[in-house]
PQR file of N, CA, C, O and H, with PARSE charges and radii, in Angstrom:
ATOM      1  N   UNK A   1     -18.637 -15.970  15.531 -0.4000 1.5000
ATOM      2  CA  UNK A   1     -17.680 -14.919  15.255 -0.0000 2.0000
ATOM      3  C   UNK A   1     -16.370 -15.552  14.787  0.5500 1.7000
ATOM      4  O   UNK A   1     -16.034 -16.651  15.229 -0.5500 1.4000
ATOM      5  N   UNK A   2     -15.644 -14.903  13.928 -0.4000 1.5000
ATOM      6  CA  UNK A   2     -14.781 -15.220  13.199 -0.0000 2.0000
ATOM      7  C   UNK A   2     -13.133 -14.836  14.529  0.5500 1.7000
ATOM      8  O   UNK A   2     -12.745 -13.851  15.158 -0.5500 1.4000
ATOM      9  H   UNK A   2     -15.917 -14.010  13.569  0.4000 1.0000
ATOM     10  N   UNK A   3     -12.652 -16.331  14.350 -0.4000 1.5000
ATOM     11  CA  UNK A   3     -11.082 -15.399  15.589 -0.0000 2.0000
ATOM     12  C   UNK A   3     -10.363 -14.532  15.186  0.5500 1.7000
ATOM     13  O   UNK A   3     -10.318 -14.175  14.009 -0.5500 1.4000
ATOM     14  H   UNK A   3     -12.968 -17.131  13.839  0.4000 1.0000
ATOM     15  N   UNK A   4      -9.713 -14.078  16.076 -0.4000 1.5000
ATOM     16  CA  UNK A   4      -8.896 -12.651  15.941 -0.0000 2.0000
ATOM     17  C   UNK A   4      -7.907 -13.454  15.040  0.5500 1.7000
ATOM     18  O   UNK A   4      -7.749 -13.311  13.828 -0.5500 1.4000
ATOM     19  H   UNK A   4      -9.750 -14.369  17.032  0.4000 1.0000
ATOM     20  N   UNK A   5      -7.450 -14.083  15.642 -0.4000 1.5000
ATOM     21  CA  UNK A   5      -5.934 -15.122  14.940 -0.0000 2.0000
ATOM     22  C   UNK A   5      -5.987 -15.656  13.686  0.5500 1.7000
ATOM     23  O   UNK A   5      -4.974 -16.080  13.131 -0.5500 1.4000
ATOM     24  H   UNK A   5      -7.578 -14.199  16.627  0.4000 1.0000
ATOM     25  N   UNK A   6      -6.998 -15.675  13.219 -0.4000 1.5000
ATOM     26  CA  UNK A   6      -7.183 -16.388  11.897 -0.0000 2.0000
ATOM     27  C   UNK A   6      -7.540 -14.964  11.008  0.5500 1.7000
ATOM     28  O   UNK A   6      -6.907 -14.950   9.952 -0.5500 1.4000
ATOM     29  H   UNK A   6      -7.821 -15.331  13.670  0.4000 1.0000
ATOM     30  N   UNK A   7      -8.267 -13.970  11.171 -0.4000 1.5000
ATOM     31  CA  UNK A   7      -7.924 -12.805  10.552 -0.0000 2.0000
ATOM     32  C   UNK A   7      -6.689 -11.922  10.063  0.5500 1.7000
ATOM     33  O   UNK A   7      -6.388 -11.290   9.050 -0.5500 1.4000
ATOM     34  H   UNK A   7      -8.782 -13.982  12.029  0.4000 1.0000
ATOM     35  N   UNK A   8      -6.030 -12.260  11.534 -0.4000 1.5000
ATOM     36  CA  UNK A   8      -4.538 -11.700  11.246 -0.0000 2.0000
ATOM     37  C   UNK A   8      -4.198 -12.620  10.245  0.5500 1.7000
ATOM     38  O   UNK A   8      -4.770 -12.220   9.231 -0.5500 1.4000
ATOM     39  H   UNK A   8      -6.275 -12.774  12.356  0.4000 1.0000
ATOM     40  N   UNK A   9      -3.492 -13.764   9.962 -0.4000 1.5000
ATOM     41  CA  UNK A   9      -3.276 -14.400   9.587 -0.0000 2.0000
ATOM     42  C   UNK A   9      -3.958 -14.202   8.301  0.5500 1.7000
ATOM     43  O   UNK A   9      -3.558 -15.194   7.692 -0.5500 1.4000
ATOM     44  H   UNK A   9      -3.027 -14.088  10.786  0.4000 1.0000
ATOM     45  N   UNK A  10      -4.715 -13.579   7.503 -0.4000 1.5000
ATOM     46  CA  UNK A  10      -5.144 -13.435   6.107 -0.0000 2.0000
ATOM     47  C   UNK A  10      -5.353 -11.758   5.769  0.5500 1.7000
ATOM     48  O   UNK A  10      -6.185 -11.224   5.035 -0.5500 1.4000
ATOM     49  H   UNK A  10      -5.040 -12.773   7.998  0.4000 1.0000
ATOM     50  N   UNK A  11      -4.200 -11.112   6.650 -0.4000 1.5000
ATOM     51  CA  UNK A  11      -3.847  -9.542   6.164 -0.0000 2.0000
ATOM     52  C   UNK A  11      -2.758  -9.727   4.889  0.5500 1.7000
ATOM     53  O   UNK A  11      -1.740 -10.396   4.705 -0.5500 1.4000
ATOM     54  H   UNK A  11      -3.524 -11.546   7.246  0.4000 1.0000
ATOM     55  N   UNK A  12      -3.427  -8.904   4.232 -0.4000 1.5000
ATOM     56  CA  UNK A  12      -2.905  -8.738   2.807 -0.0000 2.0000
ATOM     57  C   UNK A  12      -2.808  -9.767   1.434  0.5500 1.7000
ATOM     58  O   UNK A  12      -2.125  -9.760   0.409 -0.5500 1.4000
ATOM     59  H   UNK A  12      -4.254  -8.360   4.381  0.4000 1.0000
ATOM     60  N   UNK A  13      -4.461 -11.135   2.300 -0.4000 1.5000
ATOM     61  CA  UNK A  13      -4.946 -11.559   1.212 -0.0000 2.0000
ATOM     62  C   UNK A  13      -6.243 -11.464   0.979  0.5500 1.7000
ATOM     63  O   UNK A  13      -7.101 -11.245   1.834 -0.5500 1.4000
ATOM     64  H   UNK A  13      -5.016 -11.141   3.132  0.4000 1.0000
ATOM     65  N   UNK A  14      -6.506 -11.708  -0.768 -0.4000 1.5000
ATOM     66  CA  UNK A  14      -7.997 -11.609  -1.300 -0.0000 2.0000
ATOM     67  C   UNK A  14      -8.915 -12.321  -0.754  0.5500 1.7000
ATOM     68  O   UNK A  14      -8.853 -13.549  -0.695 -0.5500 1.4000
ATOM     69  H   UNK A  14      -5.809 -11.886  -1.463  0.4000 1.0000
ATOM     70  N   UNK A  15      -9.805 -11.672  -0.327 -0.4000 1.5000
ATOM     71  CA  UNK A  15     -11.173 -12.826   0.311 -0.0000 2.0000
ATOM     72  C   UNK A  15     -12.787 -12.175   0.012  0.5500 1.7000
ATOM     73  O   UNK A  15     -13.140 -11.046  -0.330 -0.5500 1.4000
ATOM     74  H   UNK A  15      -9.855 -10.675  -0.374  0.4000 1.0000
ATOM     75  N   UNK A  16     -13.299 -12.996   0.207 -0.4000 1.5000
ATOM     76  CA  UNK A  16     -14.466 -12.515  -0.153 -0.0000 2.0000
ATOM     77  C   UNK A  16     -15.460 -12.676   1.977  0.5500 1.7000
ATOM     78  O   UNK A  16     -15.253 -13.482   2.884 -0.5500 1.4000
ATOM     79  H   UNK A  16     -13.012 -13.913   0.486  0.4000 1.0000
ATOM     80  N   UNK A  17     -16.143 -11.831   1.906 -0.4000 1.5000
ATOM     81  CA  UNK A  17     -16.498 -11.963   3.068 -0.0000 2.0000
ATOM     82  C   UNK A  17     -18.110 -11.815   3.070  0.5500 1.7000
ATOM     83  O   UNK A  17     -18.588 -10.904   2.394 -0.5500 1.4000
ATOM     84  H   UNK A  17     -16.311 -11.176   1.169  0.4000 1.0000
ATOM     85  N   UNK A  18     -18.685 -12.388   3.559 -0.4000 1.5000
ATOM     86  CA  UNK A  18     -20.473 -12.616   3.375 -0.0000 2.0000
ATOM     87  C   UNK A  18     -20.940 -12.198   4.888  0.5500 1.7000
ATOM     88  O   UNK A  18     -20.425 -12.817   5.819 -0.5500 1.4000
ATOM     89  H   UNK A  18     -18.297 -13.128   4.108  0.4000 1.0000
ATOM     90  N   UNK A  19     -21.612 -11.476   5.084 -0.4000 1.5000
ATOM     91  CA  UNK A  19     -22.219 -10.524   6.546 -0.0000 2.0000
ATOM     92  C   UNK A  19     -23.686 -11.127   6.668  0.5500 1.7000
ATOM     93  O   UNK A  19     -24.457 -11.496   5.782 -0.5500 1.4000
ATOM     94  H   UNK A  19     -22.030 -10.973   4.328  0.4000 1.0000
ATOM     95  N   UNK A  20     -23.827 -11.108   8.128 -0.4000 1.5000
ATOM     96  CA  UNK A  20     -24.927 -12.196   8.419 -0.0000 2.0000
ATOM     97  C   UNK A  20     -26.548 -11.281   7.889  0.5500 1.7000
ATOM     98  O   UNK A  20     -26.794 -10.105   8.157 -0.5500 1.4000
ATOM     99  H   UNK A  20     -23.200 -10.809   8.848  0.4000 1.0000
ATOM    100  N   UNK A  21     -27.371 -12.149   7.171 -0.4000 1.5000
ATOM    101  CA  UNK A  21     -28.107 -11.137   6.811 -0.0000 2.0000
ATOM    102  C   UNK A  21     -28.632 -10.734   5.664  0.5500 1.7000
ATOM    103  O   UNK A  21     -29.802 -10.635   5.292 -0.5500 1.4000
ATOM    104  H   UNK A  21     -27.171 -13.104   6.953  0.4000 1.0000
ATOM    105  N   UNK A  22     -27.406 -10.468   5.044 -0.4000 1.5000
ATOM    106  CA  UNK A  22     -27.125  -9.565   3.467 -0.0000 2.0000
ATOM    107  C   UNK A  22     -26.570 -10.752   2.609  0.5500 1.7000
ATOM    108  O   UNK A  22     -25.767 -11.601   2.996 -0.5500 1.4000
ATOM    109  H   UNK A  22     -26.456 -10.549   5.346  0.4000 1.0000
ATOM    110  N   UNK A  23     -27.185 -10.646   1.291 -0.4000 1.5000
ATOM    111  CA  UNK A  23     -27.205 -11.857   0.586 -0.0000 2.0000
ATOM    112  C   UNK A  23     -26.148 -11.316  -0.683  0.5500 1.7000
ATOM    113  O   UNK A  23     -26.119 -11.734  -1.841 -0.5500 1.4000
ATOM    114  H   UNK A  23     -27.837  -9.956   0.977  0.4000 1.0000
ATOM    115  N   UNK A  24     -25.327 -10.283  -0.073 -0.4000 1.5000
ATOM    116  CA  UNK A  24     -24.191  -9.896  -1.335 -0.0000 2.0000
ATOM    117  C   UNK A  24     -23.101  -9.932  -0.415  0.5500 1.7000
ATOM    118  O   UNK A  24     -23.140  -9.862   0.813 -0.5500 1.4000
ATOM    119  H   UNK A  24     -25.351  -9.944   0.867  0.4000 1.0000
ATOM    120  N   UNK A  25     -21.766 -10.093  -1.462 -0.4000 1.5000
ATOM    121  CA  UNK A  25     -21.010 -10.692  -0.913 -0.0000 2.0000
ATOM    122  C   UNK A  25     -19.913  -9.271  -0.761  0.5500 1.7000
ATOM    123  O   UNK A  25     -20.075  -8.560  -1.753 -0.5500 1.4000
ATOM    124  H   UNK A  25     -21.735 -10.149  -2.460  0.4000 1.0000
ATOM    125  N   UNK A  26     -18.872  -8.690   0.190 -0.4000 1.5000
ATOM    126  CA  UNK A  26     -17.730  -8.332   0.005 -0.0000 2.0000
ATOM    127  C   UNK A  26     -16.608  -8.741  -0.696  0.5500 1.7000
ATOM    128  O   UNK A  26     -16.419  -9.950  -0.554 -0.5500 1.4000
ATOM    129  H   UNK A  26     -18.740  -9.267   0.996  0.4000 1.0000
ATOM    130  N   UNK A  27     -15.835  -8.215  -1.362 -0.4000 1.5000
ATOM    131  CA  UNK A  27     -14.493  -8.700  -2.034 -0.0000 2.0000
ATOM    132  C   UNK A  27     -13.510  -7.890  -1.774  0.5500 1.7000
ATOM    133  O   UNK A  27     -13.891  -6.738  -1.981 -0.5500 1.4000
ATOM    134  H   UNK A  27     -15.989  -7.233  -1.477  0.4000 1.0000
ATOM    135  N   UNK A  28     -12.248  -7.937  -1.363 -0.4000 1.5000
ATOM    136  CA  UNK A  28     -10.982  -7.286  -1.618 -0.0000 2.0000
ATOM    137  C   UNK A  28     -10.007  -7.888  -0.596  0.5500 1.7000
ATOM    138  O   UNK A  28     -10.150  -8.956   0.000 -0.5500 1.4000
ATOM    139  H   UNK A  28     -11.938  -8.873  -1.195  0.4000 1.0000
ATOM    140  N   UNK A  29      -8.949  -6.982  -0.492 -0.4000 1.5000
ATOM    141  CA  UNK A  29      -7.847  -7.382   0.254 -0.0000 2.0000
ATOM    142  C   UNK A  29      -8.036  -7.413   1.375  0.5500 1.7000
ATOM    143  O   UNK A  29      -9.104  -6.807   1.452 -0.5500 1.4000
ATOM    144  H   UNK A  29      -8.833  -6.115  -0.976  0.4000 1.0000
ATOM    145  N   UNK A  30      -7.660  -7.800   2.750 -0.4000 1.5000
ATOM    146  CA  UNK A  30      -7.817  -7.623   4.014 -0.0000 2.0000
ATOM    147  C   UNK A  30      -6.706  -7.071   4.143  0.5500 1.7000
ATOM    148  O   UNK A  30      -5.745  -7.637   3.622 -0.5500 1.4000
ATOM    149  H   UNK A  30      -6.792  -8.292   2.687  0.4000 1.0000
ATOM    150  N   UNK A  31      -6.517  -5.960   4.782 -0.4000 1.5000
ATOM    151  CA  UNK A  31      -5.413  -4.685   4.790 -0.0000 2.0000
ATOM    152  C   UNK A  31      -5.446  -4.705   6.237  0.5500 1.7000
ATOM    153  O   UNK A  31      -4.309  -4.874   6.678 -0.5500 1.4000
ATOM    154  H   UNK A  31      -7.297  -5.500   5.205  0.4000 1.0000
ATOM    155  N   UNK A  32      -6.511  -4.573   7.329 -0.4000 1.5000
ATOM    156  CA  UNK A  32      -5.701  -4.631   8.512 -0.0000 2.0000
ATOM    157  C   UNK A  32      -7.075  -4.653   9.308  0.5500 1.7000
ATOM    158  O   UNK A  32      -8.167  -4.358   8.822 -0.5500 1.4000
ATOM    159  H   UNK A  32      -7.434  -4.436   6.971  0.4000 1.0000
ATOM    160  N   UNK A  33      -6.813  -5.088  10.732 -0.4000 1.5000
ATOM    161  CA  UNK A  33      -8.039  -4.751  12.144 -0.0000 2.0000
ATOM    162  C   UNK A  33      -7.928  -3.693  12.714  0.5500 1.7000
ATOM    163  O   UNK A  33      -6.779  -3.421  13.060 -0.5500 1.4000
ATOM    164  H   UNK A  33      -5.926  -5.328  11.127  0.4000 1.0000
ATOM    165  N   UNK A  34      -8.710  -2.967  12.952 -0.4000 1.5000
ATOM    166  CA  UNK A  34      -9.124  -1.669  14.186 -0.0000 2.0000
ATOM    167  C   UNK A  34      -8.841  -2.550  15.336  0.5500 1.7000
ATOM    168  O   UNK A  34      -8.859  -3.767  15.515 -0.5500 1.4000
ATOM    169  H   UNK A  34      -9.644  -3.189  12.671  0.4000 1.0000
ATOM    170  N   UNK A  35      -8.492  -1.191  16.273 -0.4000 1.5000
ATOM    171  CA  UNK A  35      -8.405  -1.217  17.762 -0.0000 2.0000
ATOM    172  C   UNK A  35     -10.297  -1.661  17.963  0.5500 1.7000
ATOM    173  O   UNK A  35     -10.627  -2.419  18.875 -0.5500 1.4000
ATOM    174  H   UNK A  35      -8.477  -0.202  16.127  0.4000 1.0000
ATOM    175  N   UNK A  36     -10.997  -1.271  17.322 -0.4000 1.5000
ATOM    176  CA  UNK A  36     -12.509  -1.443  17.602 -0.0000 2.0000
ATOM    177  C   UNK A  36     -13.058  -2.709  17.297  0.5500 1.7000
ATOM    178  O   UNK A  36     -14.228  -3.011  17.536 -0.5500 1.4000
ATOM    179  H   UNK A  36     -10.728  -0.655  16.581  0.4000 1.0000
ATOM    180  N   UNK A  37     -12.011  -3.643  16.637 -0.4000 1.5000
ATOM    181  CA  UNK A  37     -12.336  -5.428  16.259 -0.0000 2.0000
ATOM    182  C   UNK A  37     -13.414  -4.806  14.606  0.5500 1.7000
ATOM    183  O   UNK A  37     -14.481  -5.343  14.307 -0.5500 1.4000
ATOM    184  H   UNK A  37     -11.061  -3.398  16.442  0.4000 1.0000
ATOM    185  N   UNK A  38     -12.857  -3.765  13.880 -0.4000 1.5000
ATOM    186  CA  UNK A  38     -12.985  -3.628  12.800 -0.0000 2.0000
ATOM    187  C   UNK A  38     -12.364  -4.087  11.655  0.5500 1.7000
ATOM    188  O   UNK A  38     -11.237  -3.616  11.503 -0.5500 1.4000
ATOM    189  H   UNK A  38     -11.991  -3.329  14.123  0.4000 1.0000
ATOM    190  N   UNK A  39     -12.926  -5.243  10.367 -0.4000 1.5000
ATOM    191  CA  UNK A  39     -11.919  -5.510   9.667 -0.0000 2.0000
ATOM    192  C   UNK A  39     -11.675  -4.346   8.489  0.5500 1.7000
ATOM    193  O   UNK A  39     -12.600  -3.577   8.230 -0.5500 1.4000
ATOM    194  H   UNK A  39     -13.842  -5.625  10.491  0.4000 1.0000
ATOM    195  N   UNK A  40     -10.507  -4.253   7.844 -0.4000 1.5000
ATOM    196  CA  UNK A  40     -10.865  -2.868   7.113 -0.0000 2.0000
ATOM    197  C   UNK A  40     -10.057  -3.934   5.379  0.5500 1.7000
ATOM    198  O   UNK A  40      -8.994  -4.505   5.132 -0.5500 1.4000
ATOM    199  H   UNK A  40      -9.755  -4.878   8.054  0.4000 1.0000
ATOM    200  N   UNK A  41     -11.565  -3.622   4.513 -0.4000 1.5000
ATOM    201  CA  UNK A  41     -11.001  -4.360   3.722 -0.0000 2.0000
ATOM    202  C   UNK A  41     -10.655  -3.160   1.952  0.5500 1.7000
ATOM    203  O   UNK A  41     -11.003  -1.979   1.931 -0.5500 1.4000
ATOM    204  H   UNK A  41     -12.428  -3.159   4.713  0.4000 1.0000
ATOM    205  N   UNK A  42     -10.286  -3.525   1.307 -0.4000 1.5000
ATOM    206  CA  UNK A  42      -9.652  -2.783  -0.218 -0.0000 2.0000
ATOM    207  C   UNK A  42     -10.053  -3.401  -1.450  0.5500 1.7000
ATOM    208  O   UNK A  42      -9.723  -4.531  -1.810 -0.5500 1.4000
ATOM    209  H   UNK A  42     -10.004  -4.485   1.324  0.4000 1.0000
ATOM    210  N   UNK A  43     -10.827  -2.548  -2.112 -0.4000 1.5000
ATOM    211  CA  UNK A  43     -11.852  -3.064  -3.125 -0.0000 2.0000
ATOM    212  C   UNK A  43     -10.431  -2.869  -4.152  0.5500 1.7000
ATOM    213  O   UNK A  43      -9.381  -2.371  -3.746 -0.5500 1.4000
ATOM    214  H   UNK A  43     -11.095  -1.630  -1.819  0.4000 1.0000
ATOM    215  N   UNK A  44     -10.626  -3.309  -5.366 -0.4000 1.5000
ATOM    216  CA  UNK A  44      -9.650  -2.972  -6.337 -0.0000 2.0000
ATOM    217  C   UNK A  44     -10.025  -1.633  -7.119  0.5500 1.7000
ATOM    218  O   UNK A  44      -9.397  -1.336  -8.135 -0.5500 1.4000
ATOM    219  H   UNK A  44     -11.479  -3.714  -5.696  0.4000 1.0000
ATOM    220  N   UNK A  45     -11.224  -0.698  -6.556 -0.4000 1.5000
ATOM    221  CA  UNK A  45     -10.922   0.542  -7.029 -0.0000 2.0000
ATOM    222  C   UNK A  45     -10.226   1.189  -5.967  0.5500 1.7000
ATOM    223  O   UNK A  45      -9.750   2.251  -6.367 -0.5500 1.4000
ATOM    224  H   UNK A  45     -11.734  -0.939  -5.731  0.4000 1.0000
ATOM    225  N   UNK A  46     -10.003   0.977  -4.862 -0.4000 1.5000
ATOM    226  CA  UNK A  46      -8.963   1.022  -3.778 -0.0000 2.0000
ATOM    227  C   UNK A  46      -9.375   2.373  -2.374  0.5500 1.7000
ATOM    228  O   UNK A  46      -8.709   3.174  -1.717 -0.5500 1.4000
ATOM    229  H   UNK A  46     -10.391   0.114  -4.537  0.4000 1.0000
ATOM    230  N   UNK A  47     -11.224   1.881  -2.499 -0.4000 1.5000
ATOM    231  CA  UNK A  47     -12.061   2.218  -1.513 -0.0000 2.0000
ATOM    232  C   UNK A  47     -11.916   1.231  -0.466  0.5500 1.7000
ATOM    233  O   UNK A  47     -11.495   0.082  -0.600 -0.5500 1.4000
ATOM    234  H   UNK A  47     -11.764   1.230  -3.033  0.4000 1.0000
ATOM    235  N   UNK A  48     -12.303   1.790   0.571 -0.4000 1.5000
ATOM    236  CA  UNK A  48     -12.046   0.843   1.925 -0.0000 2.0000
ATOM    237  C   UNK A  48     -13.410   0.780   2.368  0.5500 1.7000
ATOM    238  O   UNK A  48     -14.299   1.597   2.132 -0.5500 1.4000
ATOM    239  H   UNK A  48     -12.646   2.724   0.680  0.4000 1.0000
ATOM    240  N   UNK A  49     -13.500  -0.654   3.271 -0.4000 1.5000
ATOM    241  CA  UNK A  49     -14.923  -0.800   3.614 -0.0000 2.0000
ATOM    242  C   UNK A  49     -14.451  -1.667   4.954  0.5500 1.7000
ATOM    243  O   UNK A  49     -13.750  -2.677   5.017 -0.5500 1.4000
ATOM    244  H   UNK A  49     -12.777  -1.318   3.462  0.4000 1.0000
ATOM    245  N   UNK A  50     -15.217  -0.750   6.197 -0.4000 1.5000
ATOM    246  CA  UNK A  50     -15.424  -1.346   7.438 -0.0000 2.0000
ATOM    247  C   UNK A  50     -16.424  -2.443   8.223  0.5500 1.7000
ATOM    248  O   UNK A  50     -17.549  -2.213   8.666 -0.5500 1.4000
ATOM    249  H   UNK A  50     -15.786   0.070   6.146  0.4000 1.0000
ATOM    250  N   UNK A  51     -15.845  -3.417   8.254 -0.4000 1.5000
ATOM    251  CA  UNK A  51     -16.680  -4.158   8.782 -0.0000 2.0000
ATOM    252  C   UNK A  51     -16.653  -5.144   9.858  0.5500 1.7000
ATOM    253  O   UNK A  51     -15.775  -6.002   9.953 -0.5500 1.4000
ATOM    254  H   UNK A  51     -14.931  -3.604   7.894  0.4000 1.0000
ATOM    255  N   UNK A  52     -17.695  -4.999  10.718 -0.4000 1.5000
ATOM    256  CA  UNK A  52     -17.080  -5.762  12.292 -0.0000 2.0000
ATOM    257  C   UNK A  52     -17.182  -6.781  12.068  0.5500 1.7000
ATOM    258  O   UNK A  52     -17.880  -7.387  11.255 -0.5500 1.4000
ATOM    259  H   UNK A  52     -18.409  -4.303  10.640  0.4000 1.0000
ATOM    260  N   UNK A  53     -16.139  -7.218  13.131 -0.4000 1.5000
ATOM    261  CA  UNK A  53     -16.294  -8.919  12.860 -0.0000 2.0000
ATOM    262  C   UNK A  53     -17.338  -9.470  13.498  0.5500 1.7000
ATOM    263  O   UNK A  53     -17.505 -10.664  13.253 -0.5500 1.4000
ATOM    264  H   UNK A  53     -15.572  -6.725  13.791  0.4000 1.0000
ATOM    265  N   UNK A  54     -18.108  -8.953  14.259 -0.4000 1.5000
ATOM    266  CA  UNK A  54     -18.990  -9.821  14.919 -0.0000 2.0000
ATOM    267  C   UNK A  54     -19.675  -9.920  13.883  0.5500 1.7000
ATOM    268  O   UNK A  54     -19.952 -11.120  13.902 -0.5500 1.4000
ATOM    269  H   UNK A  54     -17.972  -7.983  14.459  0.4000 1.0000
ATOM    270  N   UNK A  55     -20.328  -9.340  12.641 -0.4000 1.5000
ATOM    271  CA  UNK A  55     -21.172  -9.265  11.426 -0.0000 2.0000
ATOM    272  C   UNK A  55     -21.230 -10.445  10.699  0.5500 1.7000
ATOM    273  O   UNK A  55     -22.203 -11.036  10.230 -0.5500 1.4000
ATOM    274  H   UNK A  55     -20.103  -8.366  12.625  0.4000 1.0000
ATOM    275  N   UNK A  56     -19.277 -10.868  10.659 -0.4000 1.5000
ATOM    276  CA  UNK A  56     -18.847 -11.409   9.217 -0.0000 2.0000
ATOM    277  C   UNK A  56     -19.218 -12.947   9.884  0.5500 1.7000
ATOM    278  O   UNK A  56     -18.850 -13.454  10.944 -0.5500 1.4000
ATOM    279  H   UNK A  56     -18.487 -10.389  11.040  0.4000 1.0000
ATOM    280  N   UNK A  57     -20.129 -13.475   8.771 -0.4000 1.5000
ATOM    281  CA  UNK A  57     -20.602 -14.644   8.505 -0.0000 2.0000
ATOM    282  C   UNK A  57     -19.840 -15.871   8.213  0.5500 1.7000
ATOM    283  O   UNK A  57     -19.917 -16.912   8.866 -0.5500 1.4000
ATOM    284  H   UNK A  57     -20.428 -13.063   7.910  0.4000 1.0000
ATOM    285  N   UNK A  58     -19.195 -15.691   7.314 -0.4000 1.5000
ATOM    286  CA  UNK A  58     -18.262 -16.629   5.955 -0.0000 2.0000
ATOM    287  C   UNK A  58     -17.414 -15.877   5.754  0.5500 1.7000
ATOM    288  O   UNK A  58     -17.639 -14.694   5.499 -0.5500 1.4000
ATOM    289  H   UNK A  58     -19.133 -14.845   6.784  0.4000 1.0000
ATOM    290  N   UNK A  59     -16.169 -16.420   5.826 -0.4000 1.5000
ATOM    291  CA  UNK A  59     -14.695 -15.723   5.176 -0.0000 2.0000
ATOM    292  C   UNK A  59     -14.077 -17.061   4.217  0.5500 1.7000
ATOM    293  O   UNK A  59     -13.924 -18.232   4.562 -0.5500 1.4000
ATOM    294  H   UNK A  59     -15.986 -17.381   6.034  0.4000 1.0000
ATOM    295  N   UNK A  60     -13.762 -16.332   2.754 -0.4000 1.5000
ATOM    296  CA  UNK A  60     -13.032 -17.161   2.164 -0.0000 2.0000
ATOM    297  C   UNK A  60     -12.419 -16.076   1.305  0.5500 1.7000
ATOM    298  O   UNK A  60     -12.725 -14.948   0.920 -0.5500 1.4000
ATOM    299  H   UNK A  60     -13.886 -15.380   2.474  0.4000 1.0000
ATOM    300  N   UNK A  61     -10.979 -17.299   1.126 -0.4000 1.5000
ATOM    301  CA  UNK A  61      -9.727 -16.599  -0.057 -0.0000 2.0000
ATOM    302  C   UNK A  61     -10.231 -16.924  -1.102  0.5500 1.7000
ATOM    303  O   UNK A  61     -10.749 -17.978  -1.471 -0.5500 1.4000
ATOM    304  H   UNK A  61     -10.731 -18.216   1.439  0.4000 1.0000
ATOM    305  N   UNK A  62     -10.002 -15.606  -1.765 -0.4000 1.5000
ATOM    306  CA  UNK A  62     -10.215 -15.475  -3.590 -0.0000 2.0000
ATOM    307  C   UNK A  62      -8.526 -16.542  -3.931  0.5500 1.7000
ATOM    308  O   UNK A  62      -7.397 -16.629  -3.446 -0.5500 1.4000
ATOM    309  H   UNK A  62      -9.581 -14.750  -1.465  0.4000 1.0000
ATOM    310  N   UNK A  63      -9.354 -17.182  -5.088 -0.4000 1.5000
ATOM    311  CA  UNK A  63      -8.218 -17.594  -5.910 -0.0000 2.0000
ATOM    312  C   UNK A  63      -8.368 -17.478  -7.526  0.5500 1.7000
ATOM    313  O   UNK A  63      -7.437 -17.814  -8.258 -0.5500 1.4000
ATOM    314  H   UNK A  63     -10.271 -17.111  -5.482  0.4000 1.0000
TER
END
């Protein structure tokens, strides 16, 4: 599982995030955590997509 502290720490940058499992990847902004340890991320058509952290596999910044 990915730490709480290092998530915060990449609110309101681009990352791509890979979920254990699923062989496609997430992309957008990391905009913020749920009270529920939900990350809530922002596609650039500026849909939101929930996803727990216990899920998230791989986190990396877009550059």
């Amino acid at each position: 599982m990915i730490p709480k502290k290092l998530l915060n720490e990449l609110i309101d940058v681009d990352v791509y995030i890979y979920i254990k499992n699923i062989s496609e990847k997430f992309s957008g902004t990391l905009t913020r955590i749920t009270e529920d340890d939900l990350v809530v991320l922002k596609d650039k058509y500026n849909n939101s997509t929930y996803i727990p952290i216990s899920e998230i596999d791989v986190l990396t910044e877009r550059r």
